[in-house]
N, C-alpha and C positions, 0 to 999 in steps of 0.2 A: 161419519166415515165417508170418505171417498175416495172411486177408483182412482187409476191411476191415466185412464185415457177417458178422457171427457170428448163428448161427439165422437167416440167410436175407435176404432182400430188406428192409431198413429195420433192420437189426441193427445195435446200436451198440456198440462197444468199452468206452462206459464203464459198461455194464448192471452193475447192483451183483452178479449172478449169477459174475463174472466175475474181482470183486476178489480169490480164489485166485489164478489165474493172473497178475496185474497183481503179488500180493506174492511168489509166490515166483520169479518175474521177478527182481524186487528185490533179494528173497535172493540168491539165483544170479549177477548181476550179467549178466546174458544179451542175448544181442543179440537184440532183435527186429525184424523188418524186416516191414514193413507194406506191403501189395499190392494195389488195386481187385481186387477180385471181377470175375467177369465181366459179371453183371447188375448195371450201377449203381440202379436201382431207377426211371430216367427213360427214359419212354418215346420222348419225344422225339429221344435219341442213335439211334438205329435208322436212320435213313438217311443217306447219303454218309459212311461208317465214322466217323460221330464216335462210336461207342462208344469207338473208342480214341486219338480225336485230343483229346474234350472228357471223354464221359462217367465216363473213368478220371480223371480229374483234379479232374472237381467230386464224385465220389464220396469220392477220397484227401481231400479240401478238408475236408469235413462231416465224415468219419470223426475226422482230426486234430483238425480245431477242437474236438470235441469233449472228446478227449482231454484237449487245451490249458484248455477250458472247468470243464471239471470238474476241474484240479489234479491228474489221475493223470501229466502228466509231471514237476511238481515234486516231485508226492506219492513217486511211484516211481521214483525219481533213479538209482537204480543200476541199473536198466533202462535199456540204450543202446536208445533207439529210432529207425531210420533210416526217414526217407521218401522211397519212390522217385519220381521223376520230379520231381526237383531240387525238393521240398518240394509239387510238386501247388500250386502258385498260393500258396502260404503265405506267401512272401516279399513276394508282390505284394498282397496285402493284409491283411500287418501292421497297416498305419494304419489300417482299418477295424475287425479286432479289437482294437487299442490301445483306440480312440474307444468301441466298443461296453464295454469293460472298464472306461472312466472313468468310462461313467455309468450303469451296470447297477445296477440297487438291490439282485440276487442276486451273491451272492461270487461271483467265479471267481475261473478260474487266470490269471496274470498271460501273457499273451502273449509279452510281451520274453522274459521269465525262459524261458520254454518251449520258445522257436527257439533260443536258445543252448545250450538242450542237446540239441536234438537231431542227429542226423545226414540227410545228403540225398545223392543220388546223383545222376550227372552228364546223365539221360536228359533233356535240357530242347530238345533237338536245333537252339539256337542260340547261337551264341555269346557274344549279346551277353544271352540268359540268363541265362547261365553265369558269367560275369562280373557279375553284378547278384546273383545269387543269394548270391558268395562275399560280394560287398561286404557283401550286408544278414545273413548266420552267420559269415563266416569262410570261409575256402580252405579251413581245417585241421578242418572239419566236412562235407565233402564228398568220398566217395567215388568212383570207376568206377563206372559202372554203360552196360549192355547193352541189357536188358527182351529178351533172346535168347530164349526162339526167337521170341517174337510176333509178327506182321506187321510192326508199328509201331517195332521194335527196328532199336539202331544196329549194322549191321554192323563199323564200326571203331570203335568207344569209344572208343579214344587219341588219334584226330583232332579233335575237339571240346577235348580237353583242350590239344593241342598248338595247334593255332587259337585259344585264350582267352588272353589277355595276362594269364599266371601268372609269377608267379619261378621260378627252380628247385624250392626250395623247396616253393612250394605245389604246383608240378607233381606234386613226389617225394610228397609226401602222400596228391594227388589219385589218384594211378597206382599206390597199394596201399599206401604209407606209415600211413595212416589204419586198411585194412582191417586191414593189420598188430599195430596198435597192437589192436584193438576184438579181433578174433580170436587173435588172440595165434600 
């Protein structure tokens, strides 16, 4: 697991300092699971707990995009990388990193290409999230997930998945099939 700002407040994942770790990731074929830090770096999240309701979410959002931006998840493909709280808004605007990739005069990484490889967890605490999330990656790219022990964490993880209008199937995947597969 690791955060999402490396050397502190405004750290970015794709710091060239860091392409060690990103290639032998690769090598390794390794899972990494990517987590907000505690300080999202906006000072604004500080009152009525949206540190953990928004500021985790637009931190995971910047972190990934970035990632996505710079090409280290096509770049580093055999790095399984999962994002927790069902992709951190990623899903939900695709279409704007799409738009922003067609007409950027600096190369990036392709967004499509990006979310389909990555992995998400089921912490989106609604069901009809949840079900929108699988439509726009795949069921079969989608773990469990808890966010245990933190305040904001689901006590029953499997009810969300049993509440989502899944197949068996995608259920069985969702419920450790997947975890399975990645962890071996």
């Amino acid at each position: 697991m690791i955060g999402t700002q490396p050397k502190g407040v405004g750290g970015v994942l794709d710091d060239p300092s860091l392409n060690p770790f990103w290639e032998a990731a690769d090598a390794c074929g390794s899972v990494i699971f990517i987590h907000p830090v505690f300080e999202s770096g906006d000072n604004r999240v500080h009152d009525y707990g949206m540190a953990n309701a928004v500021g985790r979410i637009t931190d995971m959002l910047i972190a990934v995009s970035r990632l996505i931006y710079a090409g280290h998840v096509t770049r580093f493909a055999n790095a399984k990388i999962v994002i927790g709280m069902g992709g951190a808004a990623l899903p939900y605007v695709v279409g704007r990193l799409r738009k922003n990739f067609s007409v950027s005069k600096d190369p990036l990484g392709d967004p499509d290409a990006a979310l389909a490889m990555l992995y998400y967890d089921t912490i989106v605490q609604d069901t009809r999230a949840l079900r929108y999330l699988a439509d726009v990656v795949g069921a079969d790219r989608i773990m469990l997930g808890s966010d245990m022990p933190f305040p904001i964490g689901d006590l029953a993880p499997r009810k969300i998945v049993a509440d989502t209008s899944f197949s068996d199937a995608e259920r069985q995947s969702i419920d450790g099939g997947l975890a399975a597969k990645l962890f071996g």
